[in-house]
C-alpha positions, 0 to 999 in steps of 0.5 A: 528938295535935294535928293540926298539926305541930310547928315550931322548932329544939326538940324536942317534948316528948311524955310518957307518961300514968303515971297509969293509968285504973280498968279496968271490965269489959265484960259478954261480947258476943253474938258474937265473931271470932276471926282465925286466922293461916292456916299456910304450907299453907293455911288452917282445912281440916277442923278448923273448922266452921260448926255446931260447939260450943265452949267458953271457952278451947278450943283452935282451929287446923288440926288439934290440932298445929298451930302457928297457933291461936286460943282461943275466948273464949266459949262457944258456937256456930261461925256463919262460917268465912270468909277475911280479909286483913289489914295487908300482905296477911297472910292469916287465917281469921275464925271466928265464934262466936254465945255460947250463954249462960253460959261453960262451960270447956275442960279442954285446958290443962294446967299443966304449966310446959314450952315446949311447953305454952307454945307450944301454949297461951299465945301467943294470950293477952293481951299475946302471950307470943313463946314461939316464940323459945325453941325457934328455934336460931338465937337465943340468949336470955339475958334477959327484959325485961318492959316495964311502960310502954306503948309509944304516948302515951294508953295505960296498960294495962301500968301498970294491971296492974303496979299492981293485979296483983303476985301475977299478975306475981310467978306469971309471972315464977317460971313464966317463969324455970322455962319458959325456964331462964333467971334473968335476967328485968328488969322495966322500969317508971317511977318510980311503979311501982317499988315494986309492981315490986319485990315481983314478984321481977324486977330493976327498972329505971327508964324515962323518961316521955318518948316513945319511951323505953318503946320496946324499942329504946330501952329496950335502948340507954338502960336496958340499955346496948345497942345493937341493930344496924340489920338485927339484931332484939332477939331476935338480941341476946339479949333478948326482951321481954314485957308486962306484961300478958302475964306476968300472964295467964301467973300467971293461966293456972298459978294458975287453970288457965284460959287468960285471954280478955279483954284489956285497952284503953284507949279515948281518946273525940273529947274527948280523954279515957281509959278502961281496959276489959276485954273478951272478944277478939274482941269487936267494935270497935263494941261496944266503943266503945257499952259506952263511950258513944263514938259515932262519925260519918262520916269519924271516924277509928279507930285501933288502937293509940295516936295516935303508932304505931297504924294506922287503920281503916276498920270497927267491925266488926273484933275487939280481937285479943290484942295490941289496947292501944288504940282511938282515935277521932278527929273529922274535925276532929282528925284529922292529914290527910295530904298528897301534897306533896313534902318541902321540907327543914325538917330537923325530921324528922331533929333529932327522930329520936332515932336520928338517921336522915336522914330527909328523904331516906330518906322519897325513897328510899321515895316511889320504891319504892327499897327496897334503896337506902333501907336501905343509904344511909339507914338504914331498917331503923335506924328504931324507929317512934317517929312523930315524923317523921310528927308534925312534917311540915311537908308533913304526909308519913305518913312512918311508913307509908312506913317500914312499908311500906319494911320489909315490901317489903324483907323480901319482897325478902330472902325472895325472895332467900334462897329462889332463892339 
């Protein structure tokens, strides 16, 4: 991404890299953290701690039903349990665990094809299956798209493995199908992929390779002919969707018998050039970056992510996550800079909103902490979080982090109400 903003009546053409990087595996770390969502009643309690043994694979949470967990990506030695805040406030506990040589594999999985193991098992595993979704009664779900492209610019990790793993993805879709019930299940993916995508036993369908077509909103509009209304989740339409990633770590997890626990990224260096790696999660974001010989300076920029919709960090020492696709590191001098200048108009922000929110005045709405009134009079909860309103800025506003923020605010607003009625 450059650093200046686009100007002119003509929008900027941003496309996709459909040209997937070699993936090269990361030898497994010395260490890794794992963060576990804390539940609604608290946190680890008694089910984890410092001293304990555990194996690749094993299951971690509250207690052996709880629904938040992590699995341990190596085999080792539990060495910190200890508290960590997040984006938003998002409160988990961070679990260490020191590897105490070669994987040893817990036998917990089973493989039986069913929700519940599903639920118990698979939602920490790469790309992040959203299982929980078939068991809410408050939603009816009628088809599975499996997303094939990747969502931000510079990444490929979707695409790498519908490439290299269409056996994988063929065992996940089939076990998706006898999971859910459902057999409807769409594999959307670009032109170049279209014949590997097609031994999967999925539909196909095409997407554009310009950004943000892979986006699911846009998928849904543009490729399914449906239109998410503002304030309805895709979910709630009847859809929900999958990486590809994550439905091959599935037909991996039923054709081995062993949940997978390493993810795969592509890391973009300063000079601007790509790599798709496979680590251990859990591993730290430093070592990641020095497997890579990327090495990194004061007021560098990390982000997490891709360069349009990723959000920056401010350590090395934080770990890839299941639904980590990206590092990206930016010098001082390549970095957007941010302004608190006020907004001056241009309108180059709404004549590239490809859901044609006014976002020159939404972005006032949400400078004044006006929530409600920027959803209902300008559409926030319309927004995709594509960034391009952020990527053309002439006052070179974070326009995309106040619509993050406006969401999360008003979803706290909303909460509040429905519990005090």
């Amino acid at each position: 991404m450059t650093k200046r903003p686009f100007l002119g009546v003509v929008k900027p053409r941003l496309y996709y890299n459909v040209v997937p990087d070699e993936v090269e595996e990361l030898p497994a770390p010395k260490k890794v953290t794992l963060l576990l969502k804390n539940g609604r009643n608290g946190g680890v309690a008694d089910a984890v701690k410092v001293g304990d043994s555990v194996k690749t694979g094993q299951r971690l949470g509250v207690s052996a039903g709880s629904s938040e967990y992590v699995i341990s990506s190596i085999t080792g030695t539990i060495s910190g349990v200890a508290p960590y805040v997040g984006v938003f406030g998002q409160v988990f506990t961070a679990i260490t665990i020191d590897a105490g040589g070669q994987d040893t594999w817990d036998d917990g999985f089973s493989k039986e094809a069913s929700l519940d193991v599903a639920q118990r098992f698979l939602e920490y595993i790469p790309g992040c299956p959203p299982f929980a979704v078939f068991s809410d009664t408050g939603k009816t779900i009628r088809s599975i798209v499996i997303n094939g492209m990747d969502q931000d610019l510079s990444l490929t990790v979707n695409q790498c493995v519908v490439q290299n793993e269409a056996e994988n993805l063929k065992r996940g879709v089939q076990i998706l199908k006898k999971i859910t019930g459902l057999d409807r299940v769409i594999m959307v993916v670009p032109e170049n992929l279209v014949q590997q995508a097609s031994t999967t036993g999925a539909e196909v369908k095409r997407v554009g390779n310009r950004y943000p077509e892979s986006l699911p909103r846009m998928i849904m509009k543009n490729v399914l002919g449906q239109v998410v209304s503002a304030g309805e989740t895709i979910e709630e339409a009847g859809t929900v969707f999958f990486s590809a990633e994550a439905v091959a770590a599935i037909g991996k997890a039923f054709e081995s018998g062993q949940l997978p626990v390493s993810k795969m990224l592509t890391v973009a260096g300063k000079d601007g050039k790509t790599k798709n790696v496979k680590v251990r999660i859990g591993s730290s974001l430093g070592d990641v970056l020095r497997s890579c010989q990327t090495v990194t300076h004061d007021r560098d920029r990390l982000i997490l992510g891709g360069p349009m919709t990723g959000l920056a960090t401010y350590s090395e020492d934080l770990p890839v996550g299941p639904d980590t696709d990206g590092i990206v590191v930016q010098g001082e001098a390549d970095s957007a800079q941010v302004t608190d200048y006020p907004c001056i108009n241009c309108g180059e922000c709404v004549r590239v909103c490809p859901v044609k929110i006014p976002v020159n005045m939404l972005v006032r709405f949400l400078e004044a902490r006006l929530y409600e009134d920027a959803n209902q009079l300008y559409d926030l909860n319309c927004c995709v979080e594509c960034g391009l309103c952020s990527y053309v800025c002439t006052s070179r506003i974070p326009v995309l982090h106040y619509i993050k923020l406006g969401k999360y605010e008003l979803s706290l607003i909303e909460t509040s109400e429905a519990v005090n009625g």
